[in-house]
C-alpha positions as CSV (number, residue, x, y, z in Angstrom):
1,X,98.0,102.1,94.7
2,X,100.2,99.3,93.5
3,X,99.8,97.3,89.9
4,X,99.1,94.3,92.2
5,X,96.5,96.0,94.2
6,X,94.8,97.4,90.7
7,X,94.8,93.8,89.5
8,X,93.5,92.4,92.4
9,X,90.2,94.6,92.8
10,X,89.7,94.9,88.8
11,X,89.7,90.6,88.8
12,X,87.3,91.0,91.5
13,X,85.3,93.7,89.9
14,X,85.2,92.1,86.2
15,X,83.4,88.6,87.2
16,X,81.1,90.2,90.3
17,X,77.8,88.7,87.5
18,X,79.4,85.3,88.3
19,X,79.7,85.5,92.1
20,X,76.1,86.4,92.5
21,X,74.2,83.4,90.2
22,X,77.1,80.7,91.8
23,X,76.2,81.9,95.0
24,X,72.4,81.3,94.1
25,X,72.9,78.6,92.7
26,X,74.7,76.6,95.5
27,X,72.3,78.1,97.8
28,X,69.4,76.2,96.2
29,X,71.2,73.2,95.4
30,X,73.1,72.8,98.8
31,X,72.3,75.4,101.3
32,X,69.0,74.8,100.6
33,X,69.0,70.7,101.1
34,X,71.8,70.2,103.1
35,X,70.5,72.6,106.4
36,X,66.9,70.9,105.6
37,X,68.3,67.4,106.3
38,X,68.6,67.8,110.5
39,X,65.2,69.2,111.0
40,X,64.1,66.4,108.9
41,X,65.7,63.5,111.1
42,X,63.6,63.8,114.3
43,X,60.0,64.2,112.4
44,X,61.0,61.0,110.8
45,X,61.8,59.1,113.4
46,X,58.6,60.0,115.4
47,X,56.2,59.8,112.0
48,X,57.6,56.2,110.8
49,X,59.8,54.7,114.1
50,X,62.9,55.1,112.2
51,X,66.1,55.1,114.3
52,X,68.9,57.2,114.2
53,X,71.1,55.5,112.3
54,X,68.4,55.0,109.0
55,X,67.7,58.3,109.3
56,X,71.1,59.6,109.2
57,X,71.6,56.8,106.1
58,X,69.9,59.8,103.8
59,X,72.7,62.3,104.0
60,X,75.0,58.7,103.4
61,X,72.8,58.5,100.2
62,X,73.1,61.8,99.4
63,X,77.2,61.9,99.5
64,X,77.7,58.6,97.7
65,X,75.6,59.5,94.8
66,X,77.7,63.4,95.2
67,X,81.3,61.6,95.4
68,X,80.7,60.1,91.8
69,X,78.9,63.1,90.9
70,X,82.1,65.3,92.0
71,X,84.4,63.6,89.7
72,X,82.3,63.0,86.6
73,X,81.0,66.8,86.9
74,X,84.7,68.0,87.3
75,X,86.3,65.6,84.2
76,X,82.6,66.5,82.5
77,X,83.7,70.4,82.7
78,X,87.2,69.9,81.3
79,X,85.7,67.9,78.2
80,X,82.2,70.3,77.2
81,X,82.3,73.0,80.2
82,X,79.8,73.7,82.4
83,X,76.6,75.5,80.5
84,X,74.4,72.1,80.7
85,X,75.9,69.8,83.4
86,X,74.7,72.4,85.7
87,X,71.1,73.2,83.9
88,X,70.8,69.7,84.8
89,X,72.0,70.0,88.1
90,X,69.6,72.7,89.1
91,X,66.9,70.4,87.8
92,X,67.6,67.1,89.8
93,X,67.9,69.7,92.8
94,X,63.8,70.7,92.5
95,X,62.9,66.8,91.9
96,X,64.5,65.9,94.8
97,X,63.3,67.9,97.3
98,X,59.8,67.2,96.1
99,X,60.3,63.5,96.1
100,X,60.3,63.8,99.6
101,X,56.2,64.6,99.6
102,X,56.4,60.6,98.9
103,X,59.2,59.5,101.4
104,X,56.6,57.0,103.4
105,X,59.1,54.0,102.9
106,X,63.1,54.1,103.0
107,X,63.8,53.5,99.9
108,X,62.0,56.7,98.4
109,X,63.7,58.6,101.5
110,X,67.0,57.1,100.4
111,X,66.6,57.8,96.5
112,X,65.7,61.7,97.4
113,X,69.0,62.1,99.1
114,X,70.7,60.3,96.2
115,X,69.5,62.8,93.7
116,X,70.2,65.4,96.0
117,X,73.3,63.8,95.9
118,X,73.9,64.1,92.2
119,X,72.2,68.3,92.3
120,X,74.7,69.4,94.7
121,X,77.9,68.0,94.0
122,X,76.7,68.3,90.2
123,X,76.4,72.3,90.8
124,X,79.1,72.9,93.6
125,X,82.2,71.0,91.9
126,X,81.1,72.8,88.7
127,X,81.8,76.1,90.4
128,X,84.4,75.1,92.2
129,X,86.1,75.0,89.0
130,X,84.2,77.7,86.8
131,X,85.2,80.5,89.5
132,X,89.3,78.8,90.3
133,X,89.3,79.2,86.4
134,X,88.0,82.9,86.5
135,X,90.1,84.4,89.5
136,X,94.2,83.8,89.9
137,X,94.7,86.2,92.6
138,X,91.7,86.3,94.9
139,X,90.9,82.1,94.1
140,X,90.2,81.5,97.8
141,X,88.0,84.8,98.4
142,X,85.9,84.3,95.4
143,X,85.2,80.7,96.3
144,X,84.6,81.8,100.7
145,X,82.4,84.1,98.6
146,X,80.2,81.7,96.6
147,X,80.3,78.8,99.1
148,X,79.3,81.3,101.6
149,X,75.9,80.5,100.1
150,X,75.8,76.7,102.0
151,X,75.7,78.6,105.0
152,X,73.2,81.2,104.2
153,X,71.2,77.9,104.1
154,X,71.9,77.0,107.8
155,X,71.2,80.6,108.9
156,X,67.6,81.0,107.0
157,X,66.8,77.3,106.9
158,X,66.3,77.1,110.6
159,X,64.1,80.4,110.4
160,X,61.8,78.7,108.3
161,X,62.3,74.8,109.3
162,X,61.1,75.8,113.3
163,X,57.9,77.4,112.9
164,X,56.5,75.4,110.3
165,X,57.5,72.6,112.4
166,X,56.1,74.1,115.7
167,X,52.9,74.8,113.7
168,X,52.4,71.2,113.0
169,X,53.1,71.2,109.3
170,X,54.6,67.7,108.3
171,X,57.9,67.4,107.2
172,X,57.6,66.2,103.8
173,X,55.0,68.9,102.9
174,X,57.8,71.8,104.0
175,X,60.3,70.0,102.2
176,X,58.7,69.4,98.8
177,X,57.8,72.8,99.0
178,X,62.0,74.0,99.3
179,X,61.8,72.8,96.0
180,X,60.4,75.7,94.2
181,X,63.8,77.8,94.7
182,X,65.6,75.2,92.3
183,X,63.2,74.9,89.6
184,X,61.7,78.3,89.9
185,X,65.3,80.5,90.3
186,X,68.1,78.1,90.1
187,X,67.4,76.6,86.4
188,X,65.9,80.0,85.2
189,X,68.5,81.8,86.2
190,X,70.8,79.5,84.4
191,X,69.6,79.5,81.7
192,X,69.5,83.3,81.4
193,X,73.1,84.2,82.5
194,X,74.2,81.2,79.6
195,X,72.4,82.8,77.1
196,X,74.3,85.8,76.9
197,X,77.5,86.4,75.4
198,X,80.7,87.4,76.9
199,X,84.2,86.2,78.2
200,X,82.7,84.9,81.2
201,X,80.3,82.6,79.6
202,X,83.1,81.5,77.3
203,X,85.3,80.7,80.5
204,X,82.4,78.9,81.7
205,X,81.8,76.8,78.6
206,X,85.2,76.3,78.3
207,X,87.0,73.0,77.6
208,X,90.4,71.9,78.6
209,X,93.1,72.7,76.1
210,X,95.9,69.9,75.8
211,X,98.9,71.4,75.4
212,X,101.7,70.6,72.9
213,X,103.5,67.5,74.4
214,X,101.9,67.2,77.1
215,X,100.2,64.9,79.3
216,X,96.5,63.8,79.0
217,X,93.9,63.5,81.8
218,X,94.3,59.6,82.4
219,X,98.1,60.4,82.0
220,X,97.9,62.9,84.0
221,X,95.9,61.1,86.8
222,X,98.6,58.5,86.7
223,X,101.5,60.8,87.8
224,X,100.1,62.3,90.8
225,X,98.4,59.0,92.3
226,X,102.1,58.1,92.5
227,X,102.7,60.9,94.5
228,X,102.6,59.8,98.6
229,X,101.3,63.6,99.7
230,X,98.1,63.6,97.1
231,X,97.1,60.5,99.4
232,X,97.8,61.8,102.6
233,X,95.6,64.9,101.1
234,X,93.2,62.7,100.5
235,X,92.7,61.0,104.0
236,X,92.8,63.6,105.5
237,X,90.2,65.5,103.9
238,X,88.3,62.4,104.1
239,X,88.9,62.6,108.3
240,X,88.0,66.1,108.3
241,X,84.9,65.9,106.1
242,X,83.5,62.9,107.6
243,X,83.7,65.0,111.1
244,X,82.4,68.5,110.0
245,X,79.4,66.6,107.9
246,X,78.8,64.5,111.3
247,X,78.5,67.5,112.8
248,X,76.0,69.5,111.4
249,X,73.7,66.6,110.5
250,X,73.6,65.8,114.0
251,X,74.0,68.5,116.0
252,X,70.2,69.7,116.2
253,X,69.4,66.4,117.4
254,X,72.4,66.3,119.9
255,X,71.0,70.0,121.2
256,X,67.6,68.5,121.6
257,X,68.2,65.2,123.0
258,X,71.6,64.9,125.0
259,X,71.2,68.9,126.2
260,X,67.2,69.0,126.3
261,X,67.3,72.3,124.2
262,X,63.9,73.1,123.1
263,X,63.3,74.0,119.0
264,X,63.2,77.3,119.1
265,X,66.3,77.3,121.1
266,X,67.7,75.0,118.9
267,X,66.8,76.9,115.5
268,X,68.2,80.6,116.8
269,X,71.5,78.6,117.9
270,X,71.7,77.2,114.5
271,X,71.2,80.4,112.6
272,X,73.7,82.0,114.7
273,X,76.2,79.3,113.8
274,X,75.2,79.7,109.9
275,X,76.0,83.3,110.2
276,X,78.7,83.0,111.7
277,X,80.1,80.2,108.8
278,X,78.8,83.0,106.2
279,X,81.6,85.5,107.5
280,X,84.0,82.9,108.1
281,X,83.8,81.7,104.4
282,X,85.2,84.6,102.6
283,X,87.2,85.8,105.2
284,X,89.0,81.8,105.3
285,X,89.0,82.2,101.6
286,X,91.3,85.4,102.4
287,X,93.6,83.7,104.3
288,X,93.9,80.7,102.4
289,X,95.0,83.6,99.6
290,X,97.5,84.8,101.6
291,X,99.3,81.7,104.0
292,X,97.4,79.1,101.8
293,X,98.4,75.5,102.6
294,X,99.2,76.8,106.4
295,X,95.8,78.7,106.8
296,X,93.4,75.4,105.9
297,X,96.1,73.5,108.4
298,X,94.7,75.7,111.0
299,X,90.5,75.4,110.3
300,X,91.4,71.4,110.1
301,X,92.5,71.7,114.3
302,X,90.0,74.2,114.8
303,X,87.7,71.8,113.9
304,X,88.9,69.1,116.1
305,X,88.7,71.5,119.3
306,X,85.5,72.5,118.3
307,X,83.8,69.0,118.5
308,X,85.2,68.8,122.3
309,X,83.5,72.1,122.5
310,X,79.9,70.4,122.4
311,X,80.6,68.0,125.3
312,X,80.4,70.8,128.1
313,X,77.5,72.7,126.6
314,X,75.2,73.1,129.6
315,X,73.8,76.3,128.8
316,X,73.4,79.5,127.0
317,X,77.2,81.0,127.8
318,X,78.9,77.5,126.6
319,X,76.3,77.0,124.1
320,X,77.4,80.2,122.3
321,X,81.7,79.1,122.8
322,X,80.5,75.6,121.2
323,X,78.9,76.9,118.1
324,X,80.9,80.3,117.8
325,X,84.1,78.0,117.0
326,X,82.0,75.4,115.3
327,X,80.8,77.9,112.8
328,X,83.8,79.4,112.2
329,X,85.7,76.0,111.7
330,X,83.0,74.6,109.2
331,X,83.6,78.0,107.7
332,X,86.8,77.2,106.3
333,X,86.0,73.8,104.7
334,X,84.8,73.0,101.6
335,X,86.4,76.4,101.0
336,X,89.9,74.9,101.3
337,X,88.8,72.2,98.5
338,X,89.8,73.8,95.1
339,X,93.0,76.2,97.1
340,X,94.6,73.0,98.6
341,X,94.3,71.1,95.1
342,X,95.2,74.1,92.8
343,X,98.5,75.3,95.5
344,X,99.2,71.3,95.6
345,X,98.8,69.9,92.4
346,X,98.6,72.7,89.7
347,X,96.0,74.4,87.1
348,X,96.4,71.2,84.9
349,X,93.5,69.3,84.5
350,X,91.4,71.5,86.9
351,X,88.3,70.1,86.6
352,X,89.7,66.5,87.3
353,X,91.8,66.9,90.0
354,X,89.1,69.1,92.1
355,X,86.9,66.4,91.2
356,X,89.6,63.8,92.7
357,X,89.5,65.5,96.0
358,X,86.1,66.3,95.7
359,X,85.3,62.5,96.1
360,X,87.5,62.2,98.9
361,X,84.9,65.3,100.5
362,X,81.7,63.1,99.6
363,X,82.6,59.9,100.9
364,X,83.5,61.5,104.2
365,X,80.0,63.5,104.4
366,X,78.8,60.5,103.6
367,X,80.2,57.9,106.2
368,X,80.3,60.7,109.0
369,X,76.6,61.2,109.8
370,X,75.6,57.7,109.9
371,X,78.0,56.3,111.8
372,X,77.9,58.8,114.3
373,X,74.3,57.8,114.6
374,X,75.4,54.1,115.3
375,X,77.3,55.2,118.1
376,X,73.8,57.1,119.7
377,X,72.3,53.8,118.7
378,X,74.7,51.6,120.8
379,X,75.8,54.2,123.9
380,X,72.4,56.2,124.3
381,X,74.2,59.1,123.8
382,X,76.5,61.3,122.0
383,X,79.0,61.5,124.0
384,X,81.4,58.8,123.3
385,X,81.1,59.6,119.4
386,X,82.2,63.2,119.8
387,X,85.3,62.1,121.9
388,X,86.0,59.3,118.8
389,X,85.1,62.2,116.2
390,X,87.4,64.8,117.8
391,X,90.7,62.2,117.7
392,X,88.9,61.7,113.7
393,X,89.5,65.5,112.9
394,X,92.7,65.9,115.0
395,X,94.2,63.1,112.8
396,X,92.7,64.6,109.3
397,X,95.0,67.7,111.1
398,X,98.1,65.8,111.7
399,X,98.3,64.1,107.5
400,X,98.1,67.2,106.2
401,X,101.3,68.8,108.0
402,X,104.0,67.7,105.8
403,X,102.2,69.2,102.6
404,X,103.8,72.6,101.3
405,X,102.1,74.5,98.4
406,X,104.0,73.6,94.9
407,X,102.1,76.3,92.8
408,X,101.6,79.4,95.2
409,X,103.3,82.5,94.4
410,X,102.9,84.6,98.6
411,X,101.8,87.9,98.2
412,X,105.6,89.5,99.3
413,X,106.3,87.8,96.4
414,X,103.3,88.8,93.8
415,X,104.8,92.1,92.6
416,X,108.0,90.5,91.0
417,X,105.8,88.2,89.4
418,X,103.2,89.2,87.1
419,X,100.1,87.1,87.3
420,X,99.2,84.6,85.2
421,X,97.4,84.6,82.0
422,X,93.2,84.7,83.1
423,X,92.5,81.3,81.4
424,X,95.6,80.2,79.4
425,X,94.7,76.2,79.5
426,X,91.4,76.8,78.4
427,X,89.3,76.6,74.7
428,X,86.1,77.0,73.9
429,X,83.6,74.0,74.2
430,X,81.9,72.7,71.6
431,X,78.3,72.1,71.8
């Protein structure tokens, strides 16, 4: 076996603790919420006379709150670490989805998704940057692995969403009840991994560490929003996000009411697709290790083919092309996130420039849902949205071509070149 191979499994073997509470922890906080939100929409509409569009307006509530969220939580991480941001997080997850018990008006419906807002960008960009501290070699695996956990939620959500739904409970009362997981497991188990002492936890409480003569966050910031690719990054992602986000807040109701797929066709089709997204997380995460920049190019077009993908679906055999590519392209995003900032811009300021991009991935969950909706709202069907939201993702596609990874060693390569120090930007926070 070679030193390389050694390294890689003993990284992988050294911080397995922290793969399994992330991964529960972004199931609660996002999985959880985020696969909740579609079954939600219709029950809505038919309990208050909501359209599409207001409906659709939560998940916009949710993303705008997350975007500030993403890059407060990733500059908070750099200053004091992550030990209470995401205590806090895991809280504001559990209030949230029982909020909704009391979502007879739009503004309390609007406020839940805004604090779900704040929970899951609050917990997932805190990850994002606790694990892409913790693993150098396998950065894109560990994080498939841990964001593999958002689409657990669409593969049990749907399982538990359907029958409740089909038995006549309402809405609000299965949704206030999702919210034992964060405040019975999520904080808990927090708090008890924190509590010990180890390397890990000292990772995870880490601050930034300035080095001699060099450049500060705001400084830092400064340099690279000069930069003409860091922009193009960012539209794109925002293009891609927008789409993907569009996509699976809508695409129950799409099934339902532009195909005339019952529920319980609807929620196996949906599972299906989560599971599929589940393997197609890691697995993009191992590619993005190994062709980085050049593998998330590819999930970005496989995207765009994938929304064409729904217009045929007629029946079970093109049902099943639609969502097999669907799920594997929303399996590679939100993956690509901390691999496409860390091979593009560097391990400086981690937590800031994740956060940077992060934004970029909230404000396009958040404008893709809703005005998707409008364009049910105006053409009576989905149809002319999909074609719009395909040219969206093909164009998120095209931006990102010109950028090369800057800080990427390829694996031919990794053998001449012994791997970085495991945290060498890093002190330990004080609190």
């Amino acid at each position: 076996m070679s030193p390389i191979a050694r390294t890689t499994r003993q990284e992988m073997m050294d911080n397995w603790q922290v793969l399994v509470v992330a991964f529960l922890l972004v199931f609660f906080s996002f999985g959880v919420p985020n696969f909740s939100l579609p079954f939600m929409y219709k029950p809505a509409m038919d309990e208050f006379g909501w359209s599409n569009t207001q409906v659709n307006l939560l998940s916009t509530a949710k993303f705008l709150i997350g975007a500030v969220a993403a890059l407060g939580m990733g500059i908070m991480v750099d200053k004091i670490g992550g030990k209470t941001a995401v205590l806090l997080g895991a809280i504001a997850g559990g209030v949230a989805m029982g909020l909704f018990l009391f979502a007879t008006v739009l503004p309390i419906y609007y406020l839940a998704g805004a604090i779900l807002g704040l929970s899951a960008s609050s917990i997932v960009a805190a990850m994002k940057v606790v694990v892409s501290r913790l693993f150098e070699i396998n950065q894109g695996l560990a994080i498939g692995i841990v964001l593999s956990a958002t689409s657990m939620g669409q593969t049990l959500m749907p399982l538990v969403w359907g029958p409740l739904l089909e038995a006549g409970v309402n809405w609000r009362h299965i949704a206030s009840g999702l919210s034992l997981g964060s405040l019975l497991i999520s904080a808990p188990l927090w708090m008890f991994f924190m509590s010990r002492k180890g390397d890990t936890q000292d990772v995870i409480n880490a601050s930034t560490k300035q080095e001699a003569g060099s450049t500060g966050m705001w400084e830092h910031f400064k340099v690279i929003s000069k930069e003409k690719g860091i922009w193009l990054v960012i539209i794109g992602v925002f293009l891609v996000s927008a789409v993907d986000q569009a996509m699976t807040q809508n695409y129950v109701t799409y099934l339902r009411n532009d195909k005339g797929f019952n529920l319980n066709s609807v929620a196996w089709a949906s599972s299906y697709a989560g599971i599929l997204a589940v393997i197609a997380k890691p697995s993009a995460g191992w590619i993005y290790d190994r062709f980085s920049i050049g593998g998330i190019k590819f999930f970005y077009f496989l995207l765009s083919l994938s929304v064409l993908l729904a217009l045929p679906v007629a029946g079970v055999f093109s049902l099943l092309i639609f969502l097999t590519v669907q799920g594997v392209a929303h399996g590679g995003l939100i993956v690509e996130i901390p691999v496409l900032t860390r091979h593009y811009l560097g391990p400086r300021n981690l937590g800031m420039t994740i956060g940077l991009v992060s934004v970029a991935v909230n404000l396009g969950f958040a404008a893709g849902p809703p005005i998707l909706g409008y364009f049910v709202d105006v053409f009576g069907t989905y149809k002319i949205g999909l074609i719009v939201y395909s040219v969206v993702a093909l164009a998120g596609f095209l931006l990102l071509l010109p950028i090369q990874p800057r800080f990427w060693t390829p694996p031919s390569q990794r053998q001449k070149k012994a791997p970085e120090a495991a945290m060498p930007n890093f002190q330990p926070a004080r609190v």
